[in-house]
Biopython code that builds the backbone (N, CA, C, O; Angstrom):
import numpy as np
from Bio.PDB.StructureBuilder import StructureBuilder

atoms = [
    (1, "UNK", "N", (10.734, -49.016, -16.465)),
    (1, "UNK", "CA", (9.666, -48.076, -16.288)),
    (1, "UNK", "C", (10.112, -46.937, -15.382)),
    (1, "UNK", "O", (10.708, -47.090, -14.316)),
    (2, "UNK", "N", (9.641, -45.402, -16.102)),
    (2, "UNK", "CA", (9.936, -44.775, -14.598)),
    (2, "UNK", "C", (8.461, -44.036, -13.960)),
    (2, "UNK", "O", (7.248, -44.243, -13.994)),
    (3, "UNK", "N", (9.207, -43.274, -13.505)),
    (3, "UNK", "CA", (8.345, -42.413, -12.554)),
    (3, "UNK", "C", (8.151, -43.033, -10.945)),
    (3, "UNK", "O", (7.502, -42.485, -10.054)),
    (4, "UNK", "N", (8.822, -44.190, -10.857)),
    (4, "UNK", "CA", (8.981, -44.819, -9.314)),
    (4, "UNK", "C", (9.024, -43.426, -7.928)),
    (4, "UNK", "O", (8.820, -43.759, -6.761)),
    (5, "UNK", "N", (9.256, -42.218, -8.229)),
    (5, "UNK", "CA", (9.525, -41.371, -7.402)),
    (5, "UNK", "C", (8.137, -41.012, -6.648)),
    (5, "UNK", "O", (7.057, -41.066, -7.236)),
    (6, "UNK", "N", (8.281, -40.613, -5.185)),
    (6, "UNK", "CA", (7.217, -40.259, -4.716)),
    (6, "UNK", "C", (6.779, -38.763, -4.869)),
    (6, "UNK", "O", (7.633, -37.880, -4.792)),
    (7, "UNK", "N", (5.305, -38.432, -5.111)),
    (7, "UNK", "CA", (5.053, -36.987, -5.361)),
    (7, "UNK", "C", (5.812, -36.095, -3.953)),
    (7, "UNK", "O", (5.985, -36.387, -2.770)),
    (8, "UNK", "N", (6.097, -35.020, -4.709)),
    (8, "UNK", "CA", (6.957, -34.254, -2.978)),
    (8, "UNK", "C", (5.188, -34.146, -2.248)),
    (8, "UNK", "O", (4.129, -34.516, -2.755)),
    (9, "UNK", "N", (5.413, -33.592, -1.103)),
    (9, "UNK", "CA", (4.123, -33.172, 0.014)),
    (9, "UNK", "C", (4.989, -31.835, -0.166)),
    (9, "UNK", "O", (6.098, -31.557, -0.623)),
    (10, "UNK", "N", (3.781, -31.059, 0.502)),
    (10, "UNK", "CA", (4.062, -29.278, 0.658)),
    (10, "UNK", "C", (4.066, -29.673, 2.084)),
    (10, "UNK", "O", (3.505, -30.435, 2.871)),
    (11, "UNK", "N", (5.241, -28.512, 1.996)),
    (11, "UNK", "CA", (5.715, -28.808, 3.426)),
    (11, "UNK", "C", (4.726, -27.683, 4.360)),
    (11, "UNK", "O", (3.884, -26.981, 3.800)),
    (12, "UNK", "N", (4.969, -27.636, 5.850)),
    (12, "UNK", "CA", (4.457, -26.629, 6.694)),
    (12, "UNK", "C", (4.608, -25.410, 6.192)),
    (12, "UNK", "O", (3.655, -24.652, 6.009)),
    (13, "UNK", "N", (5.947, -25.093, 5.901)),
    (13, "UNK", "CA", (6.345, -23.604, 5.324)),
    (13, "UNK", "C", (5.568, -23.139, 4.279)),
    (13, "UNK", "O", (5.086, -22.008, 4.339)),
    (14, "UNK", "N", (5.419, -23.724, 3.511)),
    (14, "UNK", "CA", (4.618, -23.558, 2.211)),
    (14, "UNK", "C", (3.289, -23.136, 2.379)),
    (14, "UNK", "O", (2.900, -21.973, 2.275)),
    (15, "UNK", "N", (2.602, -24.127, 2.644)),
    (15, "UNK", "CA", (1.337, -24.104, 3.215)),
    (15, "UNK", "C", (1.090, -22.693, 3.725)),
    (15, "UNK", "O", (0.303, -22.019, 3.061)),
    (16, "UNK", "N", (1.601, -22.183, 4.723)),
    (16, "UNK", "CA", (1.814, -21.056, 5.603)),
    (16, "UNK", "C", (1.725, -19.774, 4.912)),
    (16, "UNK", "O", (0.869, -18.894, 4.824)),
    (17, "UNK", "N", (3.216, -20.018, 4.326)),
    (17, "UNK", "CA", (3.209, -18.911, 3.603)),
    (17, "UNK", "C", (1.913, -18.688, 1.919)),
    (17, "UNK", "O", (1.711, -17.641, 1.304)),
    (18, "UNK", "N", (1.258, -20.167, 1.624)),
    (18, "UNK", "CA", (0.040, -19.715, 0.528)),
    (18, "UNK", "C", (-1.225, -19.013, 1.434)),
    (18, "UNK", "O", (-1.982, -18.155, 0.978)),
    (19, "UNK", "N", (-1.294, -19.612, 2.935)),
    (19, "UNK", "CA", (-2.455, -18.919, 3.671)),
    (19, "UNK", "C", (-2.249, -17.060, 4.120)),
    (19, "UNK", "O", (-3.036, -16.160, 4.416)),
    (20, "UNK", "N", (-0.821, -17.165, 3.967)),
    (20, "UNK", "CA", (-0.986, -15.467, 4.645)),
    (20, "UNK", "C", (-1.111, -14.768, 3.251)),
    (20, "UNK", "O", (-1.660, -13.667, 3.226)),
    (21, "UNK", "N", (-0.580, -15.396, 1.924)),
    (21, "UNK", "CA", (-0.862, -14.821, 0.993)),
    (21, "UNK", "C", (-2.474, -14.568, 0.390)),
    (21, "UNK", "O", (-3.065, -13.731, -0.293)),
    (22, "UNK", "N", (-2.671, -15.418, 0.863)),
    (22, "UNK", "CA", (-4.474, -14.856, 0.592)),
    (22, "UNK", "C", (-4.947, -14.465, 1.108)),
    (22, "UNK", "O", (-5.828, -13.749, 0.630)),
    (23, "UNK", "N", (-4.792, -14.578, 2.679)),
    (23, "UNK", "CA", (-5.724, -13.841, 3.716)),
    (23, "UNK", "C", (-4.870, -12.296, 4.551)),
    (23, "UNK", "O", (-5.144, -11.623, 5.544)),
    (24, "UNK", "N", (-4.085, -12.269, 3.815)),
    (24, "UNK", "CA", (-3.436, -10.943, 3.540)),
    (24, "UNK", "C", (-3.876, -9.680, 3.074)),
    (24, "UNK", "O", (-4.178, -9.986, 1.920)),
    (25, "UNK", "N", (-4.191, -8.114, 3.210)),
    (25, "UNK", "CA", (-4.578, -7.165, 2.704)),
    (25, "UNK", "C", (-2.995, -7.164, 2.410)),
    (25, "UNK", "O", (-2.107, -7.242, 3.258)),
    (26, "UNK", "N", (-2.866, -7.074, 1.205)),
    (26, "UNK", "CA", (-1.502, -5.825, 0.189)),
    (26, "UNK", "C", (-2.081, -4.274, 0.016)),
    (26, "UNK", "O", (-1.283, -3.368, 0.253)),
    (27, "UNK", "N", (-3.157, -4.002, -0.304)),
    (27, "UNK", "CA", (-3.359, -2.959, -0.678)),
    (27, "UNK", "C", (-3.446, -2.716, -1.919)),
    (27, "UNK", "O", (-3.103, -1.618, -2.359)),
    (28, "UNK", "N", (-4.056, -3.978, -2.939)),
    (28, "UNK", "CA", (-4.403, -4.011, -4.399)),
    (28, "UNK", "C", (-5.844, -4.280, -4.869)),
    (28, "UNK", "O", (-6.504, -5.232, -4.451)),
    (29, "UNK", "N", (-6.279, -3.402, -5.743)),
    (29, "UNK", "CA", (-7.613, -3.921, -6.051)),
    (29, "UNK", "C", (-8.638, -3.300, -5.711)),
    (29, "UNK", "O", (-8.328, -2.263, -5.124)),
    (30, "UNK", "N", (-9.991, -3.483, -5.827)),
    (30, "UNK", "CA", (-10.798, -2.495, -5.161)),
    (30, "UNK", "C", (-10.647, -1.998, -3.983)),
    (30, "UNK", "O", (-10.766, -0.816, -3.660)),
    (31, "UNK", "N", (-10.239, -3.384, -2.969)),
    (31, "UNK", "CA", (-10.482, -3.139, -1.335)),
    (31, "UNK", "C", (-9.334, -2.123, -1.030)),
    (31, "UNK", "O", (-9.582, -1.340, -0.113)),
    (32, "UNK", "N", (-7.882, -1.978, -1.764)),
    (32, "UNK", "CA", (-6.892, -1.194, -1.260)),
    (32, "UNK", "C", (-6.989, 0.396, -2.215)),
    (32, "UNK", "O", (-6.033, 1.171, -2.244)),
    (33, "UNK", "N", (-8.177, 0.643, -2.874)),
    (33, "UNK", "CA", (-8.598, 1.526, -4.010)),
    (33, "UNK", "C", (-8.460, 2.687, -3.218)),
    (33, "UNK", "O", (-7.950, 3.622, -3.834)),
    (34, "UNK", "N", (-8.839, 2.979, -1.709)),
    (34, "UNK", "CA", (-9.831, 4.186, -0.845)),
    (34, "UNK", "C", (-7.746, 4.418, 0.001)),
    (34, "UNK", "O", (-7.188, 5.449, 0.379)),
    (35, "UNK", "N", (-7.481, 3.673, -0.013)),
    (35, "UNK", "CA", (-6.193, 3.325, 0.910)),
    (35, "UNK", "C", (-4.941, 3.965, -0.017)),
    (35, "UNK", "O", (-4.027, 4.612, 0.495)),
    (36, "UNK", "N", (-5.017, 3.744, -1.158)),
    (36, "UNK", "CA", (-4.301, 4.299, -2.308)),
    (36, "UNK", "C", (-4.245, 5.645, -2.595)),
    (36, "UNK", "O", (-3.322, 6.450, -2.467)),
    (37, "UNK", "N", (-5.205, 5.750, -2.943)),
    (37, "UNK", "CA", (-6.275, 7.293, -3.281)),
    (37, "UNK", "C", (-6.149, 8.199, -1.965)),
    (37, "UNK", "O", (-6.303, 9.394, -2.216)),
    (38, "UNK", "N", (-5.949, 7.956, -0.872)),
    (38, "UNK", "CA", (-6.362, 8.446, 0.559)),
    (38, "UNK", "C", (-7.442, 9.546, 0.801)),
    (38, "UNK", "O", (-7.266, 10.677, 1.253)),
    (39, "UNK", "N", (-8.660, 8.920, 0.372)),
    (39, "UNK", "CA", (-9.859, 9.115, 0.205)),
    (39, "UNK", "C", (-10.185, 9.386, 2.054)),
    (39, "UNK", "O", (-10.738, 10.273, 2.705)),
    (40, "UNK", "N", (-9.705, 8.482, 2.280)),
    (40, "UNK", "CA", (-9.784, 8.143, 4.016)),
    (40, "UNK", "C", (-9.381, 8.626, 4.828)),
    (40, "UNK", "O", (-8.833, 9.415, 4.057)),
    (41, "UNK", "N", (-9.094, 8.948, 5.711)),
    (41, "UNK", "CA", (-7.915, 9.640, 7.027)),
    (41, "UNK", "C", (-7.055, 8.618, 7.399)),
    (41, "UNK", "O", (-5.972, 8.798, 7.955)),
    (42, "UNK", "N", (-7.643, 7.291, 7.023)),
    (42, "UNK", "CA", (-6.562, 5.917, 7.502)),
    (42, "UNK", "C", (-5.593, 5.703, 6.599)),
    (42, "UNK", "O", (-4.526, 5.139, 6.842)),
    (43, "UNK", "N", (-6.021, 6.248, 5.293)),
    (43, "UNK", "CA", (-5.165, 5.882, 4.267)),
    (43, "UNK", "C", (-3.950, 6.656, 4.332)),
    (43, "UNK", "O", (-3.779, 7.838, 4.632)),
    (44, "UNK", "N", (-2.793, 5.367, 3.843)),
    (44, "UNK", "CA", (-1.259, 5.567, 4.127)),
    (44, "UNK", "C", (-0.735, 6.231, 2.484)),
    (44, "UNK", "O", (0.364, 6.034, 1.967)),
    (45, "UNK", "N", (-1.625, 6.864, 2.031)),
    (45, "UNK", "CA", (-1.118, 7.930, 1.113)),
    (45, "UNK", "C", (-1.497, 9.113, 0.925)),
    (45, "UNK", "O", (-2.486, 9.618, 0.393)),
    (46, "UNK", "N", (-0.107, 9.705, 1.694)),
    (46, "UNK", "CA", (-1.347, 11.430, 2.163)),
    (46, "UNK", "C", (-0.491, 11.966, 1.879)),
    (46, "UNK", "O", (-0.419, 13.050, 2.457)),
    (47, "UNK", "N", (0.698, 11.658, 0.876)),
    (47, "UNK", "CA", (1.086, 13.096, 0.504)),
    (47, "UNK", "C", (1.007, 12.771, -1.439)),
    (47, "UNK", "O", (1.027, 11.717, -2.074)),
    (48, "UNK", "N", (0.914, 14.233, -1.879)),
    (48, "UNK", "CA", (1.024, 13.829, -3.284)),
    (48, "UNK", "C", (2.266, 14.551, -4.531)),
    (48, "UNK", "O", (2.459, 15.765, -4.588)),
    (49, "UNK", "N", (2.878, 13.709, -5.293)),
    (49, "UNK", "CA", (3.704, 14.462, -6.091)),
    (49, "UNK", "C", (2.879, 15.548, -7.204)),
    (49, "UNK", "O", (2.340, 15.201, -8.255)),
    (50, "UNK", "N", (2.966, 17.234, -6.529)),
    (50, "UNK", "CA", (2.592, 17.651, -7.728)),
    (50, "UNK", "C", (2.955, 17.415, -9.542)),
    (50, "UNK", "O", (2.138, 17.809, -10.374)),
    (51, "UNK", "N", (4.265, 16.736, -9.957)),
    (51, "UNK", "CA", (4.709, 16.785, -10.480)),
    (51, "UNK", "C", (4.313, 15.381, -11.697)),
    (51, "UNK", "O", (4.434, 15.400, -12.922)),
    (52, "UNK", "N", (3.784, 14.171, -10.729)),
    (52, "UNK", "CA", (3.472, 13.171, -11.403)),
    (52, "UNK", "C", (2.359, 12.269, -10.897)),
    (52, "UNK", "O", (1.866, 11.250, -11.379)),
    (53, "UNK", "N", (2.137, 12.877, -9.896)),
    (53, "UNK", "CA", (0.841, 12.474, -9.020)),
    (53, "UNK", "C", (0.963, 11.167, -7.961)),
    (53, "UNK", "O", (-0.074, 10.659, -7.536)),
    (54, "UNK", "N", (2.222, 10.672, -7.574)),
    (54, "UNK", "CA", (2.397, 9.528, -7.213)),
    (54, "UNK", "C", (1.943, 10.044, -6.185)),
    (54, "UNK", "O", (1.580, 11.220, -6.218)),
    (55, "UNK", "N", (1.821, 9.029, -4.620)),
    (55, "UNK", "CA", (1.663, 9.352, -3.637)),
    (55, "UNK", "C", (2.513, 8.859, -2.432)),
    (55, "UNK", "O", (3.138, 7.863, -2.795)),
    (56, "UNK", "N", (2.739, 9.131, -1.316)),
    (56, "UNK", "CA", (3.468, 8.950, -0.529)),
    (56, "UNK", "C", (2.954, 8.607, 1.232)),
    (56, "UNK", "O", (1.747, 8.789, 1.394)),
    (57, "UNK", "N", (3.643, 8.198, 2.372)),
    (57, "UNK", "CA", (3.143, 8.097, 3.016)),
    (57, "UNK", "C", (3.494, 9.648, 4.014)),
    (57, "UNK", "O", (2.629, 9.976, 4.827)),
    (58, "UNK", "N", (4.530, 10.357, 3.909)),
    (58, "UNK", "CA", (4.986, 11.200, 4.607)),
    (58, "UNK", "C", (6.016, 11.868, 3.357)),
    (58, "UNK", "O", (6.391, 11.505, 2.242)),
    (59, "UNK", "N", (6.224, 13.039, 4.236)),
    (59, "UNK", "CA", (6.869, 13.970, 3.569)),
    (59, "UNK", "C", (8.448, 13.680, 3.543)),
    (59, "UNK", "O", (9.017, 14.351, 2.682)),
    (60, "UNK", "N", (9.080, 13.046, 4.101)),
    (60, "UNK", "CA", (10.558, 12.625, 3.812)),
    (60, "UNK", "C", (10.208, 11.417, 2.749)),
    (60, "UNK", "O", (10.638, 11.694, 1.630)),
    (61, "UNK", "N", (9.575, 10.219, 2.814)),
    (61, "UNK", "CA", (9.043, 9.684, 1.532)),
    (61, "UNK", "C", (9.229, 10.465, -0.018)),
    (61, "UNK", "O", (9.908, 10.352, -1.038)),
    (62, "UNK", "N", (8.511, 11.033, 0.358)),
    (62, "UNK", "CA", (7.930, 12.022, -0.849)),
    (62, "UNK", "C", (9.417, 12.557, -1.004)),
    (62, "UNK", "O", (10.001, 11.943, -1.897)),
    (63, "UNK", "N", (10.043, 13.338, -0.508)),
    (63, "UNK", "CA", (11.274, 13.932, -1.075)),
    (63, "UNK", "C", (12.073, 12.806, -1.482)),
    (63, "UNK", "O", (12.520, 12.982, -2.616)),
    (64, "UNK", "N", (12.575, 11.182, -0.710)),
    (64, "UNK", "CA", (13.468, 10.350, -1.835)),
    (64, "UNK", "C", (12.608, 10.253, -3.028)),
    (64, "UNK", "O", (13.286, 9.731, -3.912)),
    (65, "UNK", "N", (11.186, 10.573, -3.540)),
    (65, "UNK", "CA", (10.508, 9.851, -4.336)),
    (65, "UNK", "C", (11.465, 11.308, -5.382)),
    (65, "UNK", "O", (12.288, 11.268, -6.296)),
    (66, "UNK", "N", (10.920, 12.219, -4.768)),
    (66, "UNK", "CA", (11.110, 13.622, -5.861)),
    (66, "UNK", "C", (13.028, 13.469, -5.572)),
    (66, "UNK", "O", (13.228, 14.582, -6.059)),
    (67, "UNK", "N", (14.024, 13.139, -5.307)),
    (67, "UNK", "CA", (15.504, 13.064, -5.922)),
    (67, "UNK", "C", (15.489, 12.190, -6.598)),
    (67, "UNK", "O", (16.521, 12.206, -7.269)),
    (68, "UNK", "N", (14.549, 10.934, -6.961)),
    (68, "UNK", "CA", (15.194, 9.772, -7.445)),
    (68, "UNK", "C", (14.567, 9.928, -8.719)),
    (68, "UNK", "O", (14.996, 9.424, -9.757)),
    (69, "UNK", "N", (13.047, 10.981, -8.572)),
    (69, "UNK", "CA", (12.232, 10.940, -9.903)),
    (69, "UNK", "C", (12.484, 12.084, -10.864)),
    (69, "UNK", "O", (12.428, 11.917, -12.082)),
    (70, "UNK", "N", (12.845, 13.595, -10.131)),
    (70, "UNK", "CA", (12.889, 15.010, -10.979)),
    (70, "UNK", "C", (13.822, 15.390, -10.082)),
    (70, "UNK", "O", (13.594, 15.901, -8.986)),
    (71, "UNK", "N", (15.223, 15.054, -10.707)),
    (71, "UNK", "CA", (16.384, 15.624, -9.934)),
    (71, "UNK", "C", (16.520, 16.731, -10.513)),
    (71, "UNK", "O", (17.354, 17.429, -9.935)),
    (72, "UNK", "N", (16.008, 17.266, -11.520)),
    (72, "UNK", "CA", (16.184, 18.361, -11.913)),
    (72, "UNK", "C", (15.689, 19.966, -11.546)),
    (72, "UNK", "O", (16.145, 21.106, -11.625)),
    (73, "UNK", "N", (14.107, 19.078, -10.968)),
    (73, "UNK", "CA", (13.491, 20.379, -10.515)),
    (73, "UNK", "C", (13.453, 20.552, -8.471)),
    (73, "UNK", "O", (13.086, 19.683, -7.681)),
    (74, "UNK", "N", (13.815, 21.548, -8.241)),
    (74, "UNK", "CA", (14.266, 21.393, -6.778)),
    (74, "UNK", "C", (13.187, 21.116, -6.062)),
    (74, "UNK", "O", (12.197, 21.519, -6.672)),
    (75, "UNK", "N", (12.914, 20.621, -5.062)),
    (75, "UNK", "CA", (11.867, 20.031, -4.120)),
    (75, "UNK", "C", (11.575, 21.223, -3.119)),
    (75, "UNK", "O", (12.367, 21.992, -2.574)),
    (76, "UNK", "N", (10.031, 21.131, -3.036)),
    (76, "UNK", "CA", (9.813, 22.777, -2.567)),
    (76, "UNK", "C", (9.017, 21.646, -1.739)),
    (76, "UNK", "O", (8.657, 20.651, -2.368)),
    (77, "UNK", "N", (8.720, 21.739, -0.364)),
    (77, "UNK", "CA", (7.930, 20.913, 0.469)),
    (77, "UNK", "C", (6.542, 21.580, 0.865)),
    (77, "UNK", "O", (5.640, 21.121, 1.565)),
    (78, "UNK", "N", (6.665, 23.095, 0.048)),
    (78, "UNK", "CA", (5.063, 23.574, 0.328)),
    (78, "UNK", "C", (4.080, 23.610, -1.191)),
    (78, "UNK", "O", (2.947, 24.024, -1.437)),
    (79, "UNK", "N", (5.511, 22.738, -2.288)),
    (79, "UNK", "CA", (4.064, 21.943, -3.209)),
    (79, "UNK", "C", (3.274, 20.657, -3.315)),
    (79, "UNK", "O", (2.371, 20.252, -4.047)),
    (80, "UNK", "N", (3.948, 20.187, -2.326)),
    (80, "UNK", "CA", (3.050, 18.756, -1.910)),
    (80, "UNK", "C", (2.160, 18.624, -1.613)),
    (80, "UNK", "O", (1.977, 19.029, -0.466)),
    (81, "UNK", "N", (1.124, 18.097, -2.202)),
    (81, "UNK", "CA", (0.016, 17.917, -2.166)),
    (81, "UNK", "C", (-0.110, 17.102, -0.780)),
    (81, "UNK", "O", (0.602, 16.120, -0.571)),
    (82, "UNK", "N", (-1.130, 17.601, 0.227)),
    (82, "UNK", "CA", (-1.742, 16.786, 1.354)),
    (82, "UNK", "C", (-3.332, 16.191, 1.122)),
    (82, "UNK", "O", (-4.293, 16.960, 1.097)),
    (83, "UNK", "N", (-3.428, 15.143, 1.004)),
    (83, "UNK", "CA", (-4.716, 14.502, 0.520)),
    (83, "UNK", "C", (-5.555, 14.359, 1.867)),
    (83, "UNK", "O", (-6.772, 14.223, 1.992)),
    (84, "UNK", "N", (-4.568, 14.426, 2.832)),
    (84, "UNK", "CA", (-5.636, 14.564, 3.757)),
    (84, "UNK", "C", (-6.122, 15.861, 4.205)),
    (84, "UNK", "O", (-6.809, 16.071, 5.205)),
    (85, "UNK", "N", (-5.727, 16.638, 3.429)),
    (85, "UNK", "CA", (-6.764, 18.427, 4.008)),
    (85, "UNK", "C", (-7.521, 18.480, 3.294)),
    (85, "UNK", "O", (-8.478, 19.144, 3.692)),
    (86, "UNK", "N", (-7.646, 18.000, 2.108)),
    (86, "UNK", "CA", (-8.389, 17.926, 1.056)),
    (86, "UNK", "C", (-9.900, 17.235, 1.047)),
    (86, "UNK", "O", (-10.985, 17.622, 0.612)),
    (87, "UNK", "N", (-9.559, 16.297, 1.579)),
    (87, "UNK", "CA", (-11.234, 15.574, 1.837)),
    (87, "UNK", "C", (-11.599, 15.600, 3.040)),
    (87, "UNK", "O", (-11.067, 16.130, 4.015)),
    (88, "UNK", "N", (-12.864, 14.796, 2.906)),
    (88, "UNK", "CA", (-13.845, 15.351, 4.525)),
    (88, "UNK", "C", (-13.534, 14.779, 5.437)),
    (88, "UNK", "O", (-12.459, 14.188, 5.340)),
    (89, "UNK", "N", (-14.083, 14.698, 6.385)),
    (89, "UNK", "CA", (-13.935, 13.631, 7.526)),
    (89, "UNK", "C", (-14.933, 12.454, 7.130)),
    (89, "UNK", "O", (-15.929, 12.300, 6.424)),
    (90, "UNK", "N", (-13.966, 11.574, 8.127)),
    (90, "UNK", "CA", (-15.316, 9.861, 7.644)),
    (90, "UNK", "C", (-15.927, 10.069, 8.657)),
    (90, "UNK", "O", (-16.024, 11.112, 9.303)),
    (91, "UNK", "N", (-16.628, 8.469, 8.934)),
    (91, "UNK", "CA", (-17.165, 8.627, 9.806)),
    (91, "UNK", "C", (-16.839, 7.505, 10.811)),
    (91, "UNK", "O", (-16.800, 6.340, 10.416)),
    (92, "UNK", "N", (-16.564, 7.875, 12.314)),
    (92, "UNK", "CA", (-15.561, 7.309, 13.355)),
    (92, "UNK", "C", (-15.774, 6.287, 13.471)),
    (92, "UNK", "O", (-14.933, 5.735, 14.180)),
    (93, "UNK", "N", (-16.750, 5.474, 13.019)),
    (93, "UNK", "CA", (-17.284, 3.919, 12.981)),
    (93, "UNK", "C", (-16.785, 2.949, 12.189)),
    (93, "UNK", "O", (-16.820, 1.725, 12.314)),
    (94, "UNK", "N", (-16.195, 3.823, 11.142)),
    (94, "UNK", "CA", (-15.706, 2.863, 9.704)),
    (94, "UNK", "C", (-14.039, 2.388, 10.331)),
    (94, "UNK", "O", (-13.365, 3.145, 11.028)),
    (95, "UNK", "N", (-13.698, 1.310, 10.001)),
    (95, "UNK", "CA", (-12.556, 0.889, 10.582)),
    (95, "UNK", "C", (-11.637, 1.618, 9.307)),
    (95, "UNK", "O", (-12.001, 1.709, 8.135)),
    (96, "UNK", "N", (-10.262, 2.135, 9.930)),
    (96, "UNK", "CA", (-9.337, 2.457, 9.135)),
    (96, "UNK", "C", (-8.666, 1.332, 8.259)),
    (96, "UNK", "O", (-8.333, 0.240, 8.720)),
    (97, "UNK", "N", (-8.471, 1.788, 6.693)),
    (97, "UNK", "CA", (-7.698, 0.766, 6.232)),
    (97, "UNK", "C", (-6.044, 0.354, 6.606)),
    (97, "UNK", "O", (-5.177, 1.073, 7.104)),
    (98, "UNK", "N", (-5.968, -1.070, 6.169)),
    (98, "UNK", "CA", (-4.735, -1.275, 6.672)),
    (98, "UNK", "C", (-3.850, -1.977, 5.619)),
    (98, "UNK", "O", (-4.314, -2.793, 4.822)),
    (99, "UNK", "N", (-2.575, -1.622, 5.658)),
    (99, "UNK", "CA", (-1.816, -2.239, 4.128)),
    (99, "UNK", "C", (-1.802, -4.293, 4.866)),
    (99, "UNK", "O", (-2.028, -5.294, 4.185)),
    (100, "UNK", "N", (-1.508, -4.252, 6.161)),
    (100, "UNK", "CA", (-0.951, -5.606, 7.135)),
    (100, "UNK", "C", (-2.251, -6.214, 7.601)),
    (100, "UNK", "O", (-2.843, -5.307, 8.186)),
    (101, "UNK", "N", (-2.750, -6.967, 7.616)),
    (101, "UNK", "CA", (-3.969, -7.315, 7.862)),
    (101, "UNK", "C", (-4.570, -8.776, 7.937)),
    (101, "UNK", "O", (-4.949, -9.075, 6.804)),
    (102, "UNK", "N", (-4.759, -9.609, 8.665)),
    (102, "UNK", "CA", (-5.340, -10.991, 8.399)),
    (102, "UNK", "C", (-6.987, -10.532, 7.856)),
    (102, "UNK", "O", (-7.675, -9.769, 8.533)),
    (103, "UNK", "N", (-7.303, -10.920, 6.997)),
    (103, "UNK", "CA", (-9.063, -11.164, 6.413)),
    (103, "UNK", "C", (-9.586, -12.416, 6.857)),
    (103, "UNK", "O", (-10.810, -12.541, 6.872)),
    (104, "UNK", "N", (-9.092, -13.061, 7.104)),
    (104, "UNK", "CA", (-10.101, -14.549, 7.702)),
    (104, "UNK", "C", (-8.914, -15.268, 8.570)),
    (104, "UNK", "O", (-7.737, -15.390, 8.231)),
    (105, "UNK", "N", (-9.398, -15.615, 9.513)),
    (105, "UNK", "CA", (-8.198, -16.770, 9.853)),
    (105, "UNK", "C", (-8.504, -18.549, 10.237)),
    (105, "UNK", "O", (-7.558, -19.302, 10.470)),
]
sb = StructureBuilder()
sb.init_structure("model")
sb.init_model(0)
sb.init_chain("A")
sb.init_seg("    ")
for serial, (resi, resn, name, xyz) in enumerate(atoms, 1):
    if name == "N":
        sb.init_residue(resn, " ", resi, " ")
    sb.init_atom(name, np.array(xyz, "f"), 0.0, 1.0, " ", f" {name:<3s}", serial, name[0])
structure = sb.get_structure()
């Protein structure tokens, strides 16, 4: 007969690493939607590729994005879109989003 083997146990590590994975903000999904978009002043995407619309967190960002994406067309740093001049102010009460984040502990 087999199967005599004992089931493994999840070890500490494991465990650990399934809890930070859930109680983790990544920045996917509705909740990382405003953070993406940088709808926000907190949000870590405030610059934008005129060219394909990606977004960035800063302007040296944005230029490896534009050599690696349109090596062809030269990188002008006064067509970058800033998403944050663009929208309003929030309001100082709302907590800024964050990509690093515990949600429950």
């Amino acid at each position: 007969m087999t199967g005599k083997a004992k089931p493994k146990k999840h070890t500490a590590k494991e465990i650990a690493a399934k809890v930070d994975a859930a109680t983790t903000n990544r920045g996917g999904g509705k909740a990382g939607m405003k953070d993406r978009t940088g709808l926000e002043k907190g949000g870590h995407a405030k610059y934008e590729c005129p060219h394909c619309k990606v977004t960035a967190p800063d302007v040296k960002s944005m230029q490896i994005h534009h050599d690696a994406r349109h090596p062809k067309i030269p990188f002008e740093e006064d067509k970058v879109v800033n998403l944050h001049a663009t929208t309003s102010v929030p309001e100082s009460s709302k907590p800024r989003p964050g990509v690093r984040g515990s949600l429950k502990k």
